[in-house]
C-alpha positions as CSV (number, residue, x, y, z in Angstrom):
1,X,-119.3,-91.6,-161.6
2,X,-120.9,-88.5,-163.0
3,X,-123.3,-88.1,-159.8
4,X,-120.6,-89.1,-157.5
5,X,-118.3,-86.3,-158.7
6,X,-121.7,-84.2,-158.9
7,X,-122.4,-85.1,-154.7
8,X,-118.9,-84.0,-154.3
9,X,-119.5,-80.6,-155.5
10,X,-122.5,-79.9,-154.3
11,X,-122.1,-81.1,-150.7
12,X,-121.0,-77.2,-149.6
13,X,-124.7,-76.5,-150.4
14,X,-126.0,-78.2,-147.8
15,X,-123.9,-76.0,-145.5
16,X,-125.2,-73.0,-147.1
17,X,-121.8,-71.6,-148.3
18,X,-121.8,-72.4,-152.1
19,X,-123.8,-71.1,-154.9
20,X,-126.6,-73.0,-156.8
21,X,-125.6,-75.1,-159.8
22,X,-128.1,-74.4,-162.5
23,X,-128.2,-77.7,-164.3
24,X,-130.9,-78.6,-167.6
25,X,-133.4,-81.5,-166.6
26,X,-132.2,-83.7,-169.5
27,X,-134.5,-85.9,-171.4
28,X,-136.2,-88.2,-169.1
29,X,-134.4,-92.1,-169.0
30,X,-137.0,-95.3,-170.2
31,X,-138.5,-96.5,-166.9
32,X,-137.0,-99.5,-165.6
33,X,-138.3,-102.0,-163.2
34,X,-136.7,-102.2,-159.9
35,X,-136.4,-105.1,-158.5
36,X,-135.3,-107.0,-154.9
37,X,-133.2,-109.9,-154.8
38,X,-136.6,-112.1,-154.6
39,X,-137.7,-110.7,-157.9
40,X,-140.3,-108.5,-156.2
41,X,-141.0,-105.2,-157.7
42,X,-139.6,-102.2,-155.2
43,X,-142.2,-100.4,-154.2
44,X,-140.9,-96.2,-152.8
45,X,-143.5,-93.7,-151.1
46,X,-144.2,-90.3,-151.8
47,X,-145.1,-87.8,-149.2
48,X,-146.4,-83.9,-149.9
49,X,-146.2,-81.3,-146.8
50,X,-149.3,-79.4,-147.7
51,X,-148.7,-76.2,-147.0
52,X,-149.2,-72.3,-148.9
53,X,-145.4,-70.3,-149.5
54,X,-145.8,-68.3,-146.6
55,X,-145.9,-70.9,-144.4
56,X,-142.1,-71.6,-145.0
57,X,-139.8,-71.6,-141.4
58,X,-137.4,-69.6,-144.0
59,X,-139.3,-66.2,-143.8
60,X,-140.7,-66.9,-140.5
61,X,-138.9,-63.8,-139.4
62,X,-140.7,-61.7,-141.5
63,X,-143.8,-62.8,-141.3
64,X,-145.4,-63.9,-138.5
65,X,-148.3,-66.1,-138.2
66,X,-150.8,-63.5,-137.3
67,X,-150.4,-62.1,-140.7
68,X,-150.7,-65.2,-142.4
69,X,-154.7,-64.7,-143.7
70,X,-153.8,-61.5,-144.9
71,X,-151.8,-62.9,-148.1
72,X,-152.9,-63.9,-151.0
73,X,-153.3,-67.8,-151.2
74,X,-152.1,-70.2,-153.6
75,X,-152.7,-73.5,-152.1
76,X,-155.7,-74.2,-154.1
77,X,-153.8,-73.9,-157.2
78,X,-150.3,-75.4,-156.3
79,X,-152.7,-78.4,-155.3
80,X,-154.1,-78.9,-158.0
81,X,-151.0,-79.0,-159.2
82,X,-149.4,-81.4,-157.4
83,X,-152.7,-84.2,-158.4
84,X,-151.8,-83.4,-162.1
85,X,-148.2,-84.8,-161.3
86,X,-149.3,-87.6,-159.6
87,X,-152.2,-88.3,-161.9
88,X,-149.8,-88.4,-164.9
89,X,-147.5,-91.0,-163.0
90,X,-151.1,-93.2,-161.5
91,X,-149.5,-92.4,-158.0
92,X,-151.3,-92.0,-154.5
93,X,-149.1,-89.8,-152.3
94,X,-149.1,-88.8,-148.4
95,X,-150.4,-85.1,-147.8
96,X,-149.1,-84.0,-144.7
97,X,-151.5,-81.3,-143.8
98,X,-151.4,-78.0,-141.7
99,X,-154.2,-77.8,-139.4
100,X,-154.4,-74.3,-140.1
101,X,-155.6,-75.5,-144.0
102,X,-157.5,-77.9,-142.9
103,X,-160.0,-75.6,-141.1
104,X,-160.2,-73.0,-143.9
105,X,-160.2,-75.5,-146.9
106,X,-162.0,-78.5,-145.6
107,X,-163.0,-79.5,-149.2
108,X,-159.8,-79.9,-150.6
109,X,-158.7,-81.9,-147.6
110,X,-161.9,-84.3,-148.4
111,X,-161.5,-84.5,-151.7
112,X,-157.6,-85.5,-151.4
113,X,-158.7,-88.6,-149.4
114,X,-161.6,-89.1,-151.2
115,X,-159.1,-89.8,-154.4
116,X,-157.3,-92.3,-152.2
117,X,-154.5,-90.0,-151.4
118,X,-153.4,-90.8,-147.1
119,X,-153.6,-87.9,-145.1
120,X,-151.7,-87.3,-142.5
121,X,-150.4,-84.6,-140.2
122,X,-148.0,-81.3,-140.2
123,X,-148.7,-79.8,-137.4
124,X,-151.3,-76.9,-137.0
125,X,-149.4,-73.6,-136.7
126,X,-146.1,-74.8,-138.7
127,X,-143.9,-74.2,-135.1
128,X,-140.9,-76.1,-135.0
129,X,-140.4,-78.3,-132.0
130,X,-137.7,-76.6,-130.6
131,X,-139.5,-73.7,-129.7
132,X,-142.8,-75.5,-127.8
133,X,-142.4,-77.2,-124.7
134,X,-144.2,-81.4,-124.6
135,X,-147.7,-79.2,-123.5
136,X,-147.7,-77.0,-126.5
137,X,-146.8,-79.4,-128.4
138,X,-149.8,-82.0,-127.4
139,X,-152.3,-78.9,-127.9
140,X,-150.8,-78.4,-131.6
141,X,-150.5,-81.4,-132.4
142,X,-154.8,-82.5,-130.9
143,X,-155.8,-79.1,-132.6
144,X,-154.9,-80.2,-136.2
145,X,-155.5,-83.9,-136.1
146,X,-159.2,-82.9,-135.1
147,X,-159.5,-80.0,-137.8
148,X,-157.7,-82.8,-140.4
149,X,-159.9,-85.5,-139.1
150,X,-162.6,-83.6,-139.5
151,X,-162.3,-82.2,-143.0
152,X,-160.8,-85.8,-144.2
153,X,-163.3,-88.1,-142.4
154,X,-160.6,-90.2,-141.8
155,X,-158.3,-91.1,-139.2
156,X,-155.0,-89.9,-139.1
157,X,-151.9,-92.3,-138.5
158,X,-149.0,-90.2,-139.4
159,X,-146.9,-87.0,-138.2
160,X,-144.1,-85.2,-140.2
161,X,-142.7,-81.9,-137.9
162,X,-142.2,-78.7,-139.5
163,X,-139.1,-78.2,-140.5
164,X,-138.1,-81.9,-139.7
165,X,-137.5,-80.0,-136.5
166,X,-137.3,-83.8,-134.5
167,X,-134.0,-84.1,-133.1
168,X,-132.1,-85.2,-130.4
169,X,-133.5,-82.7,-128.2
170,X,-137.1,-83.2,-129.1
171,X,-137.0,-87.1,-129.2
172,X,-139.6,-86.7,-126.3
173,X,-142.5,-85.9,-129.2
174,X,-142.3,-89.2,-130.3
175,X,-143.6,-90.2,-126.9
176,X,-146.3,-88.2,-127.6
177,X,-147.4,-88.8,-130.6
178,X,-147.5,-92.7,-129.6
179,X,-149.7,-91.8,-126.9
180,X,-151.9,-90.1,-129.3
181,X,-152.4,-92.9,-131.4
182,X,-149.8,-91.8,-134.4
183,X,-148.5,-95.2,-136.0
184,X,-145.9,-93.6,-137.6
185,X,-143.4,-90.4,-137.6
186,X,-141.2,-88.7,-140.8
187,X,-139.4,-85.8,-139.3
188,X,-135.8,-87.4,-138.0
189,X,-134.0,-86.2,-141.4
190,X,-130.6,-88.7,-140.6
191,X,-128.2,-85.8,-142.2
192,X,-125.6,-82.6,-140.8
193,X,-128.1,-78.8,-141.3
194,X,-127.7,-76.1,-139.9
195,X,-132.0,-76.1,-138.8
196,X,-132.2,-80.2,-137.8
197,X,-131.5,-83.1,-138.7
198,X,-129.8,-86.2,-136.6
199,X,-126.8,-87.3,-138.6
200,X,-126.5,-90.8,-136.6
201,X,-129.8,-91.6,-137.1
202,X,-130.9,-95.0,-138.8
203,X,-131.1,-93.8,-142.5
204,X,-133.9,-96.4,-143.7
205,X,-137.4,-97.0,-141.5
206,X,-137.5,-98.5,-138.2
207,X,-139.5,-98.7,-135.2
208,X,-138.0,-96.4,-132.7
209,X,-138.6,-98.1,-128.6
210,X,-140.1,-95.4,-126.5
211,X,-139.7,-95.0,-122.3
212,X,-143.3,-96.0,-122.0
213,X,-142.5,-99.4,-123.9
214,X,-144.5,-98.4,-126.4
215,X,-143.0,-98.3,-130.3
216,X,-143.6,-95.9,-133.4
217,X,-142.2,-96.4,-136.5
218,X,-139.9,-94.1,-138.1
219,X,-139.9,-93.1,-142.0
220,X,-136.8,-90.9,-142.7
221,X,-136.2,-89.5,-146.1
222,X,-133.8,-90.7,-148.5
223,X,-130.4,-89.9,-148.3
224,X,-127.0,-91.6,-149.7
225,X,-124.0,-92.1,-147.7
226,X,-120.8,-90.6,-149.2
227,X,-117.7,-91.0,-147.2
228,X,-118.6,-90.8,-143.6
229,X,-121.7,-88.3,-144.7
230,X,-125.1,-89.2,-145.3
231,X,-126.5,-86.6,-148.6
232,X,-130.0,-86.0,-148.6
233,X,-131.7,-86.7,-152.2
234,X,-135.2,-86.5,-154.5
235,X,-137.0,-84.2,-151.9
236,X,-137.1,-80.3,-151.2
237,X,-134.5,-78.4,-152.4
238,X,-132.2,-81.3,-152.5
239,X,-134.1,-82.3,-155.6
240,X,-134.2,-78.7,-156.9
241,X,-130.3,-77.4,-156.2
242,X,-128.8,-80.9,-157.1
243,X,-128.1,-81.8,-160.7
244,X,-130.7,-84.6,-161.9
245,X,-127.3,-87.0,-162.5
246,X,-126.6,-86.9,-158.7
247,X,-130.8,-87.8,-158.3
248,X,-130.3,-90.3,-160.7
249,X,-127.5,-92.2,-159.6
250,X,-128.4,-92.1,-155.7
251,X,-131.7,-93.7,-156.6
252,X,-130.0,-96.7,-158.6
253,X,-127.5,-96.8,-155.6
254,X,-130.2,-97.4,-153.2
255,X,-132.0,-99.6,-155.2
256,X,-129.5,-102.0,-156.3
257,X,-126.5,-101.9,-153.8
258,X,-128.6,-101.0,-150.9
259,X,-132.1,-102.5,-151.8
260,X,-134.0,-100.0,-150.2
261,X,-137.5,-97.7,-151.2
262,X,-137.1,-94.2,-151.2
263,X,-138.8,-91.7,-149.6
264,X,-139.4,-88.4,-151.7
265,X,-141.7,-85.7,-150.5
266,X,-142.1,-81.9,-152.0
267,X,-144.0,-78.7,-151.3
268,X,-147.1,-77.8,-153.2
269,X,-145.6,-74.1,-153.6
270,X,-142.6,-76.0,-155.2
271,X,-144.5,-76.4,-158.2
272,X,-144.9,-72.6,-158.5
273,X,-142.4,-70.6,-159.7
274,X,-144.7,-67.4,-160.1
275,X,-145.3,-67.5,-156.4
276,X,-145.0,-63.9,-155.1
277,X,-141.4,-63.3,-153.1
278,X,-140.9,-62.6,-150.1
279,X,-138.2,-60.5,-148.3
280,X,-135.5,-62.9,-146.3
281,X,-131.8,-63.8,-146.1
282,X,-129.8,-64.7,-148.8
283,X,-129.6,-68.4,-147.8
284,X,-133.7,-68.3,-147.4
285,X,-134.1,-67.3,-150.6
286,X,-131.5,-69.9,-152.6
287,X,-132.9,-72.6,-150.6
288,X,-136.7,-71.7,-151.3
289,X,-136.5,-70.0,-154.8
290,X,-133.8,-71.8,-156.9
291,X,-135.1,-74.8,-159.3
292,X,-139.1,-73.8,-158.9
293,X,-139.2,-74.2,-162.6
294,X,-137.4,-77.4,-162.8
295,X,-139.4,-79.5,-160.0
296,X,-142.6,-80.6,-162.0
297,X,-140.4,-82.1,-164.7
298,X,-137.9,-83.6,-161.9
299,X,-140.9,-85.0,-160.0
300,X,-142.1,-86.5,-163.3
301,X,-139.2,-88.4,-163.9
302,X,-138.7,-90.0,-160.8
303,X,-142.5,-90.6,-160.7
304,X,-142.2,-92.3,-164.1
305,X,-139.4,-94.9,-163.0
306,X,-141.2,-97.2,-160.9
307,X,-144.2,-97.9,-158.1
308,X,-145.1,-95.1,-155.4
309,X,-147.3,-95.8,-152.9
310,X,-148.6,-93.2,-149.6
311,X,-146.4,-94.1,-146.3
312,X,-149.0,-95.7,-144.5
313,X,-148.8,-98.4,-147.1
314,X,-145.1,-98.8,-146.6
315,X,-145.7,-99.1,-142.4
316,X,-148.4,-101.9,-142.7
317,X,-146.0,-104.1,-145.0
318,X,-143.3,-103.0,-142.7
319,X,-145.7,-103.7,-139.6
320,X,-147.1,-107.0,-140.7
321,X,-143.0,-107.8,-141.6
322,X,-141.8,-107.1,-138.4
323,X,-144.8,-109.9,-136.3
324,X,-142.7,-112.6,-137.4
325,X,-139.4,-111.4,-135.9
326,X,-139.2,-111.2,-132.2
327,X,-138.8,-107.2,-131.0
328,X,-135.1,-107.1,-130.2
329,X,-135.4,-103.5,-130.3
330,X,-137.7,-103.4,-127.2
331,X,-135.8,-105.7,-124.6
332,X,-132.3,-104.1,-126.0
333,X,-130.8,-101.2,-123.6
334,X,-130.8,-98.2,-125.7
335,X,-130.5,-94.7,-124.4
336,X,-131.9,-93.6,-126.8
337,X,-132.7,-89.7,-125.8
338,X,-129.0,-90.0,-125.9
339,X,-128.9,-90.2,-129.6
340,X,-127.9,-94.2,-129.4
341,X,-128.5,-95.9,-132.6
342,X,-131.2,-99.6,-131.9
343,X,-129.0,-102.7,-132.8
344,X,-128.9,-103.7,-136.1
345,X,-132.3,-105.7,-136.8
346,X,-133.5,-107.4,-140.0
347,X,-137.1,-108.5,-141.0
348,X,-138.7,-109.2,-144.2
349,X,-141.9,-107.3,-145.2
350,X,-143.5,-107.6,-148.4
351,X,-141.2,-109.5,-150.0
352,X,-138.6,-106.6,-149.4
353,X,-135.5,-107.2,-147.0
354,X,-134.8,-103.5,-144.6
355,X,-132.4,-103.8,-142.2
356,X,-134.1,-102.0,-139.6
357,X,-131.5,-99.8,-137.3
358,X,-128.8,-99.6,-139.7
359,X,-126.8,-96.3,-139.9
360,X,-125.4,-96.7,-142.9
């Protein structure tokens, strides 16, 4: 009940209108073993959007792009970092990478996949999709696939937008990215914000039917429905601004009553709370400065409880799940550049029941 009551309070943050609760990490919970109604272990992903504090949408305003190698960098050290966390929980993780870091710090990018970490793509320049027309986007997106491809030397599968800046009015990138050979997207954020999100979206992953007739699956982060809201949880500044209760009690929630992964991802520069600061609004700065301090040990503790594995892991059991059940989804009439929700549709993969187009 605590983190009910806790959701409660804190849902007027996610409407930027409240101010940050400053809770203690208490001491971190034994580990349990989470388990689907098979008896199989639940296995969750965890996702990183690699990118340097200056890159952030939330001081865009103030600093433009063209500025960008003129700042001192940090992304070497928030890096290494972010391996120390996931070394200490024997975690690989997504990196979705920025182009733009890919060509400057090629080895870093190489030595990520070469310690079995997936990488994937954030776009090249950090522009949300709302401000780039299908063209732009299809040059952004070419330009840092090839400069990740290249630093990695491996393919790249899967695509996270800045600023989870997919929505209803950008659905058409997903067309895109399936005709550029993306297997999977993680940027439809199913929750109310005043930058994105797509409150009526499918809160666990799916494959998403395209106009072409071609499919992509869809990863979105965790959130926990609450009344006739979905709250986002154990990524961002949702796992920095919210009281570790709420954390806790959403990811038993999802595990037990709704026997579902979760999806947690975090910023590199998250891990820094001696980051220089930049100039911005009052609302950029509670959303990017609040809880730096507290996000190594959160991430710890959530790491701790269980099995993490990089997305594209989760899409190839999901994949190889979804060959035994005929696709519904694709012979269904969906509008779904309308924002129409795909009929409910269950499959097993893994051992692990998802119930594929459900809303809630």
């Amino acid at each position: 009940m605590a983190g009910e009551r806790a959701a409660q309070r804190l849902v007027a943050i996610f409407r930027s209108t409240a101010t940050p609760i400053r809770t203690e990490t208490p001491a971190r919970h034994t580990p349990e073993v989470k388990m689907n109604p098979s008896g199989d272990v639940v296995v969750d992903a965890v996702s990183v959007d690699l990118e340097d504090y200056f890159h952030v949408e939330a001081f865009a305003s103030q600093i433009s792009r063209s500025r960008w190698g003129t700042l001192p960098s940090r992304v070497l050290l928030n890096t290494r970092r972010t391996l120390e966390v996931l070394d200490r929980a024997n975690c690989r993780a997504t990196f979705f990478v920025l182009g733009w870091i890919a060509e400057r710090e090629p080895r870093l990018i190489r030595e990520l996949a070469e310690a079995g970490h997936e990488i994937a793509c954030h776009s090249h320049l950090h522009r949300p999709l709302h401000t780039l027309n299908p063209s732009e986007f299809r040059e952004d997106l070419i330009r840092s696939r090839d400069a990740i491809e290249n630093a990695a030397g491996a393919s790249v599968l899967g695509f996270r937008a800045p600023t989870f800046s997919i929505t209803e009015k950008s659905l058409w990138a997903l067309e895109i990215l399936a005709e550029e050979g993306f297997h999977y997207d993680s940027s439809i954020f199913p929750i109310h914000h005043d930058l994105y999100g797509m409150p009526d979206a499918p809160r666990w992953p799916h494959r998403r039917p395209l106009p072409s007739g071609q499919m992509i699956w869809e990863i979105p982060p965790s959130t926990v429905r609450m009344g006739r809201m979905n709250i986002p949880f154990g990524g961002g500044g949702y796992l920095r601004l919210l009281p570790m209760s709420f954390t806790r009690w959403a990811i038993r929630r999802t595990h037990r009553r709704e026997r579902q992964p979760i999806v947690v991802y975090f910023h590199p520069w998250e891990l820094d709370p001696d980051q220089p600061r930049l100039t911005g609004s009052w609302r950029s700065r509670l959303r990017h400065y609040t809880g730096l301090d507290k996000t190594a040990n959160r991430l710890e503790e959530i790491l701790s409880c269980g099995k993490f594995e990089p997305m594209i892991d989760l899409v190839r059991r999901l994949d190889a799940g979804s060959r035994s059940v005929s696709d519904s989804m694709r012979d269904s009439r969906v509008p779904w550049f309308e924002g129409a929700i795909p009929a409910q549709l269950e499959s097993s993969a893994g051992g692990a029941t998802l119930k594929v187009g459900q809303s809630a």
